[in-house]
Rosetta silent file (secondary structure, phi, psi, omega in degrees, C-alpha in Angstrom):
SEQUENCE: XXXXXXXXXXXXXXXXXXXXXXXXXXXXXXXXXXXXXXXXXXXXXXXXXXXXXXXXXXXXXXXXXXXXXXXXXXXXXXXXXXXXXXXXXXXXXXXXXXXXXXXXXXXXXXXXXXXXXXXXXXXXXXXXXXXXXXXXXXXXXXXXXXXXXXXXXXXXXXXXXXXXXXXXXXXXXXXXXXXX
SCORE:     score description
SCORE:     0.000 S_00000001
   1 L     0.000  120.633  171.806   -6.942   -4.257  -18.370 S_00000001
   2 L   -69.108  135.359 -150.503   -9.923   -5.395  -20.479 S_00000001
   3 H   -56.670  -26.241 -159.261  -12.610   -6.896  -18.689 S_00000001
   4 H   -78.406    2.234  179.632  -12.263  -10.489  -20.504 S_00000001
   5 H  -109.976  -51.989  167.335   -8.470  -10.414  -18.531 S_00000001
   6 H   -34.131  -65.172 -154.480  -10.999   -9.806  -15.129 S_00000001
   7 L  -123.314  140.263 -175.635  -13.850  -12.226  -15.691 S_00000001
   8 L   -72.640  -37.260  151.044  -13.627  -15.362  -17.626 S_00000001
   9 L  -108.636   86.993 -148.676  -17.059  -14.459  -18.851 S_00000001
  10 L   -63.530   -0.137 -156.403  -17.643  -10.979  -19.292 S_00000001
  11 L   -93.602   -1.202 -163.230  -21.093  -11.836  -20.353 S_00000001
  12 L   -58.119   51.213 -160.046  -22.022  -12.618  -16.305 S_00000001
  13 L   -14.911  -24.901 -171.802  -24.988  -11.116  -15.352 S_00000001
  14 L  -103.682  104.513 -167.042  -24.668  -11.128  -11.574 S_00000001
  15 H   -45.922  -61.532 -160.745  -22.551   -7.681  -10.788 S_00000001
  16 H   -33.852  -56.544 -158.722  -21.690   -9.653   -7.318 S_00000001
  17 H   -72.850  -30.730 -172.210  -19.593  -12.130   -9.527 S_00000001
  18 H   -57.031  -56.336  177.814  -18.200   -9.618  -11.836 S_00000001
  19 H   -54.624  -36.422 -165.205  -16.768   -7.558   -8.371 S_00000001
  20 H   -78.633  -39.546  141.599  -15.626  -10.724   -6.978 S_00000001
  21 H   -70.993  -11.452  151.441  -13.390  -11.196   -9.895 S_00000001
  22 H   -53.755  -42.744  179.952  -12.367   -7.773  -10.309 S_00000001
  23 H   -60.697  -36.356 -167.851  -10.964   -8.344   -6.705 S_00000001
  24 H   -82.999  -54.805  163.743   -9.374  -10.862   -7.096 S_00000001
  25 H   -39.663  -18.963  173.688   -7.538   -9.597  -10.234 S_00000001
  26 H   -84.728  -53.427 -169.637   -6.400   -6.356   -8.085 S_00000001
  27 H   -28.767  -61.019 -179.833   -5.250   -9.125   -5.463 S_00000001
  28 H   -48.360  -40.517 -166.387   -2.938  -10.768   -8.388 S_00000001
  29 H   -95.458  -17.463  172.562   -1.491   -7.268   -9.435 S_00000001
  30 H   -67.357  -47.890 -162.261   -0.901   -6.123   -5.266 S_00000001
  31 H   -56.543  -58.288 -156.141    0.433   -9.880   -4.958 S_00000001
  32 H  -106.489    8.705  147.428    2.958   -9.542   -7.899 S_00000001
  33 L    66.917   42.349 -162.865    3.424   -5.144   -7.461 S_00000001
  34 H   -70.949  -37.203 -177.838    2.616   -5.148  -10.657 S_00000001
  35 H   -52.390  -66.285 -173.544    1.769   -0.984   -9.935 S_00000001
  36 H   -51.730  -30.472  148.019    4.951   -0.495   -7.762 S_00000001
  37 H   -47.706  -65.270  139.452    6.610   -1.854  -10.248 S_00000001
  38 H   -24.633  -77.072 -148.817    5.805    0.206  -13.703 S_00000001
  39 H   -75.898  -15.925  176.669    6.440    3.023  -11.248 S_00000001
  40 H   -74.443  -39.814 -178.420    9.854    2.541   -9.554 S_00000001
  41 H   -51.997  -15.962 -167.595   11.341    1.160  -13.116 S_00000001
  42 L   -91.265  -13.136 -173.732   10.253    5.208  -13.920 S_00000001
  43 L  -118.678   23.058  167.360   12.378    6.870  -10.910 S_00000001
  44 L    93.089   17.707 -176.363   15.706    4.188  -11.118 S_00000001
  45 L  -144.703  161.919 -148.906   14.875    2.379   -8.288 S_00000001
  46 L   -97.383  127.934 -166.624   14.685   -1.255   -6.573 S_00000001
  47 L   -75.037   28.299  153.617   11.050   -1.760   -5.109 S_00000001
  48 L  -103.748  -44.389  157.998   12.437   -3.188   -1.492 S_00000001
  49 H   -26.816  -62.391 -174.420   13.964    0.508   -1.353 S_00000001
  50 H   -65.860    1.666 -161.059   11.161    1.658   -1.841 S_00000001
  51 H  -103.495  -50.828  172.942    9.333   -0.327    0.610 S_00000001
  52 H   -67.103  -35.997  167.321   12.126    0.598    3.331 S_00000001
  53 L   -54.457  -52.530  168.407   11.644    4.687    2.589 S_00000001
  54 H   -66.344  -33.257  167.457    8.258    3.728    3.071 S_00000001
  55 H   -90.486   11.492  160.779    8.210    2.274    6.512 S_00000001
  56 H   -98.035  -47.917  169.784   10.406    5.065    7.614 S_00000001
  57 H   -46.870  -39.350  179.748    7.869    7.805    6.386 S_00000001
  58 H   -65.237  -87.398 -149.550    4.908    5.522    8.077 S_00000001
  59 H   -59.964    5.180  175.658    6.887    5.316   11.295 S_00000001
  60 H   -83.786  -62.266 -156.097    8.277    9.124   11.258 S_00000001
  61 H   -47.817  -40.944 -120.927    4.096    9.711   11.100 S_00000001
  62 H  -129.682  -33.428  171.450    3.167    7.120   13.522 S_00000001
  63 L   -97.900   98.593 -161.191    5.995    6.966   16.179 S_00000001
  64 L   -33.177   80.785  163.836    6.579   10.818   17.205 S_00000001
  65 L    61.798   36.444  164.750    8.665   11.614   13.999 S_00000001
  66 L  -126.461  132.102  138.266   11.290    8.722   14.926 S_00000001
  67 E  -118.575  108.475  158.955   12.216    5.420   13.114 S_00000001
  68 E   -49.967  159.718  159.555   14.457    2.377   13.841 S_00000001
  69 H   -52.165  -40.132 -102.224   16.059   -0.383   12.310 S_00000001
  70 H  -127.894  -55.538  164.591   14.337   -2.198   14.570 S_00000001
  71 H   -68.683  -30.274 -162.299   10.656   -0.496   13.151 S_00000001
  72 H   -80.031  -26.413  176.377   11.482   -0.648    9.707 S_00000001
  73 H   -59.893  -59.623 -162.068   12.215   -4.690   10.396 S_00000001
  74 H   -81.826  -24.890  170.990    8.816   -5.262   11.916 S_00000001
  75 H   -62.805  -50.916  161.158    6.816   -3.134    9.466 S_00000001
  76 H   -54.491  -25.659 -173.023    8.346   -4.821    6.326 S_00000001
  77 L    72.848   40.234 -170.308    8.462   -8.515    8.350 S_00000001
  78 L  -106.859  140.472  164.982   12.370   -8.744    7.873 S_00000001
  79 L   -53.548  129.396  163.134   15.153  -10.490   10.129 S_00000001
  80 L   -86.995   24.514  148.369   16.469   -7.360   11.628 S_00000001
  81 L   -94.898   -6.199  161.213   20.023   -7.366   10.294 S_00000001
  82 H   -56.860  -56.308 -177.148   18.504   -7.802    7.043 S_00000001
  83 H   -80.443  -15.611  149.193   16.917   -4.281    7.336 S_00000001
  84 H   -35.469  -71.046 -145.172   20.253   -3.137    8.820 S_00000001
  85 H   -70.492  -20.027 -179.722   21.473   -4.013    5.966 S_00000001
  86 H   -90.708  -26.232  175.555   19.150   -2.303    3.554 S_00000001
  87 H   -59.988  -19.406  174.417   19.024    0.756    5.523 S_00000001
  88 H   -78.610  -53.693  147.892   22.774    0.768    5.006 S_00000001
  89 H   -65.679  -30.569  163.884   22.367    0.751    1.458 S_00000001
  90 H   -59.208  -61.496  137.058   19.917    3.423    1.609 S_00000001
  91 H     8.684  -95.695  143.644   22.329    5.325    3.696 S_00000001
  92 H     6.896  -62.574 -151.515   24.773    4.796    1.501 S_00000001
  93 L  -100.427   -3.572 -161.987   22.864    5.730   -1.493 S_00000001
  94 L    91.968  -16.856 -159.871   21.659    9.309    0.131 S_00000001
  95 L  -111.284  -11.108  154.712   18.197    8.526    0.748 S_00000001
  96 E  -118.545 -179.874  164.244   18.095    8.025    4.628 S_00000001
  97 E  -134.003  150.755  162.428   20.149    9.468    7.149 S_00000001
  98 E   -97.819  163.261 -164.613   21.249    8.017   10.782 S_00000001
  99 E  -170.421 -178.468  176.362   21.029   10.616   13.700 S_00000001
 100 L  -134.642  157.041 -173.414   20.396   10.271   16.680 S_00000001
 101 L   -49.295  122.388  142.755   16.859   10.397   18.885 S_00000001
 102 L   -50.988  -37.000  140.338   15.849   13.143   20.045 S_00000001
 103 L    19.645  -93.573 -163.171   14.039   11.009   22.657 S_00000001
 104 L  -168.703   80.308 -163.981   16.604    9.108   23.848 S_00000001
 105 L   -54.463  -19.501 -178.811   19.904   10.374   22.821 S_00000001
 106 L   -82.963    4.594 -171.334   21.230    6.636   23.422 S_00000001
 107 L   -90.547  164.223  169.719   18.681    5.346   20.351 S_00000001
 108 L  -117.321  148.224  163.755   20.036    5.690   16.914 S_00000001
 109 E  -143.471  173.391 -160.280   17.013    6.307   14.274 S_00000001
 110 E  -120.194  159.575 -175.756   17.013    6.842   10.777 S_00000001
 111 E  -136.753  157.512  152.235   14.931   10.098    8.520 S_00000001
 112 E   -90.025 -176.919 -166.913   14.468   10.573    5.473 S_00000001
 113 L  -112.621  174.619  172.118   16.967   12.893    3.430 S_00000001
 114 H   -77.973    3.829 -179.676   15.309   15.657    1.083 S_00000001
 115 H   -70.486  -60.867 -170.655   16.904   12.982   -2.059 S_00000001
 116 H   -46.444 -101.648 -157.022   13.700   10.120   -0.524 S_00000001
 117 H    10.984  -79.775  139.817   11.604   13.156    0.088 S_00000001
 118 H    35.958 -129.465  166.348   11.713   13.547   -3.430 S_00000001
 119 H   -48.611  -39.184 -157.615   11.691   10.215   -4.699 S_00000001
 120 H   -93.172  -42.862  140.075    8.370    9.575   -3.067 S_00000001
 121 H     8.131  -85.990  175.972    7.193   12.945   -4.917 S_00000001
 122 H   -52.327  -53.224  156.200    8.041   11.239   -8.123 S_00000001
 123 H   -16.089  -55.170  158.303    6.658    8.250   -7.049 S_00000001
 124 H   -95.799    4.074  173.884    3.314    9.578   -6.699 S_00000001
 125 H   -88.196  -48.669 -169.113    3.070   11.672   -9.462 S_00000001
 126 H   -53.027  -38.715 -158.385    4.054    7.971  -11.833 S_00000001
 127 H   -84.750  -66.134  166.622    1.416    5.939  -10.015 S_00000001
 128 H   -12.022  -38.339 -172.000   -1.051    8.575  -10.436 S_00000001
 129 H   -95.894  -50.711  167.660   -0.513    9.551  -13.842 S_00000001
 130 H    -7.795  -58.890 -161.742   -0.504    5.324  -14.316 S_00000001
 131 H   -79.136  -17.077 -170.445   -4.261    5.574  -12.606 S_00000001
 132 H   -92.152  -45.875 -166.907   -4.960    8.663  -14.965 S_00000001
 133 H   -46.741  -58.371  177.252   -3.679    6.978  -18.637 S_00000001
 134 H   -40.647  -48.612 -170.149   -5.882    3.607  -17.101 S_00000001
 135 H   -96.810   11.309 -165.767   -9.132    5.756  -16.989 S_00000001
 136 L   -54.469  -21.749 -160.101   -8.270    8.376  -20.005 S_00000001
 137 L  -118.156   29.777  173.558  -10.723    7.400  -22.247 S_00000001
 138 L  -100.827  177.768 -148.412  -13.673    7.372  -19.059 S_00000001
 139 L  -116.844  143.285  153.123  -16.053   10.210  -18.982 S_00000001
 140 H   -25.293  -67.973 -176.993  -15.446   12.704  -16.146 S_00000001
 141 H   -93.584   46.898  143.412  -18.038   11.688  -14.294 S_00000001
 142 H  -117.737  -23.026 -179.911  -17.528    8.178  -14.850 S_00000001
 143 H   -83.086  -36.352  177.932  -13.885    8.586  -13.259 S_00000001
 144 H   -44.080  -57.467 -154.682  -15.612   10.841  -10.233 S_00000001
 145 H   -74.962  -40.800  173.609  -18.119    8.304   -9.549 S_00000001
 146 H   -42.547  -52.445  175.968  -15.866    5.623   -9.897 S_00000001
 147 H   -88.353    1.188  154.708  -13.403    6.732   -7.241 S_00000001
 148 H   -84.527  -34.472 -155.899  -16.615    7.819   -4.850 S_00000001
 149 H   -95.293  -16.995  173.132  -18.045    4.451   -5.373 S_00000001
 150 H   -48.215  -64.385 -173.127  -14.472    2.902   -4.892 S_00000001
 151 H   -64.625  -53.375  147.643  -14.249    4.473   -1.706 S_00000001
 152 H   -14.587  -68.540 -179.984  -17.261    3.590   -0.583 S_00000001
 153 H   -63.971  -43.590  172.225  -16.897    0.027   -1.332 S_00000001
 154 H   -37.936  -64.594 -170.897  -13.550   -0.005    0.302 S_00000001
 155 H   -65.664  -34.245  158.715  -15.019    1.575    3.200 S_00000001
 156 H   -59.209  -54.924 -150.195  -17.941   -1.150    3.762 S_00000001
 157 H   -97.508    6.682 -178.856  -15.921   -4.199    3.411 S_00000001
 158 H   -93.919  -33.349  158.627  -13.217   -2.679    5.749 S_00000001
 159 H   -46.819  -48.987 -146.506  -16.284   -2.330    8.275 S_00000001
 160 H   -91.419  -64.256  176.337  -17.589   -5.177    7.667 S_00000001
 161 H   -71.212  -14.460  176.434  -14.057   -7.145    8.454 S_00000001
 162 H   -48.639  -63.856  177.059  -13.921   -5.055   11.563 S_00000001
 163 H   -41.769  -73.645  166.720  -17.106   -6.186   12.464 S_00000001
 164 H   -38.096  -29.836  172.992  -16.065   -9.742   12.151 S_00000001
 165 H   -79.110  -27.132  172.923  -12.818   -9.246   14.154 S_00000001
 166 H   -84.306  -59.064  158.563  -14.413   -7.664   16.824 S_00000001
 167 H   -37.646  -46.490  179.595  -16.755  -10.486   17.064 S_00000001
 168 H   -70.694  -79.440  177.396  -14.463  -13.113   16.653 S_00000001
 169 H   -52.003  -21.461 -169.992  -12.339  -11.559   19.731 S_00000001
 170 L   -87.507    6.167  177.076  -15.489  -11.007   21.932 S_00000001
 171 L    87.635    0.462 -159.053  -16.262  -15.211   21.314 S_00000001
 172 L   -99.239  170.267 -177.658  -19.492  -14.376   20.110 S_00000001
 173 L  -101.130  135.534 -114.036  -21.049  -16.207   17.181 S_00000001
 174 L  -105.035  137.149 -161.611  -21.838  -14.411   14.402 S_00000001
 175 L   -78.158  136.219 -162.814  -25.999  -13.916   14.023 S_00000001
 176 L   -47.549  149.378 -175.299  -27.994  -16.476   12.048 S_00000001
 177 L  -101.492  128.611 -151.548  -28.534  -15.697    8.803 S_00000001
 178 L  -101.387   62.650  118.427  -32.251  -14.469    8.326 S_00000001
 179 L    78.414  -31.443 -133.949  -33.626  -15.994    4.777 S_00000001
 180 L   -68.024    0.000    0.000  -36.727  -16.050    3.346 S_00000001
């Protein structure tokens, strides 16, 4: 993406505005999956699969190595006979399995198969080599620094909303801003 498709004037002087339209241009391509996209058209597959494979891998990690129907509905924000139903295609298709909890032998939860396993493999190699073709023609050490100063930046403004959230729940009001 060329900058003049970021900032309506690339000519801005104030870096502040220049990030703040970079952001917003990342928003537009999370909002429309413009990434997830490119890369699923590269392994065959429909990006709400891929979304359900993914909230079964989060929730294997997150719930001790079990997922429902029931999680994959509230992680995705779906009616849950909807995500029946895609888990059913997924099923279906090879790329989950149903079993039953170890747990609580009366739960049914779903894994992935070694096909998903896989696919999410592939998956990450495509968006990756996507993020390497985007920088090819950056200097080593303009792609290092880039993805240190990425992280970085990430890492501040996810503080930063913490900080506000935390605040926000304790009632208190957030301290005057000091000027000169």
């Amino acid at each position: 993406m060329s900058s003049q498709a970021v900032h309506p004037d690339p000519s801005a002087d104030d870096p502040i505005v220049r990030i703040d339209f970079a952001m917003s241009a990342i928003r537009r391509m999370v909002s429309r999956r413009v990434i997830g996209r490119v890369v699923v058209d590269q392994v065959g597959m429909q990006l709400s699969h891929l979304d359900v494979i993914e909230a079964v891998r989060r929730a294997e990690e997150e719930e001790e190595g079990e997922a429902t129907v029931g999680a994959v509905a509230q992680r995705l924000g779906l009616d849950p006979s909807r995500a029946s139903r895609m888990v059913a295609q997924l099923v279906e298709a090879g790329l989950l399995r149903r079993d039953v909890s170890q747990a609580d032998g009366r739960r049914a939860v779903v894994r992935l198969t070694d096909h998903s396993l896989d696919l999410v493999k592939q998956i990450r190699i495509a968006k990756r080599t996507l993020i390497r073709d985007a920088v090819s023609d950056w200097s080593e050490t303009d792609v290092s620094r880039f993805s240190e100063m990425f992280e970085q930046f990430i890492g501040a403004i996810t503080a930063r909303a913490e900080e506000k959230a935390a605040e926000r729940e304790a009632g208190a009001a957030p301290a005057p801003s000091t000027t000169a």
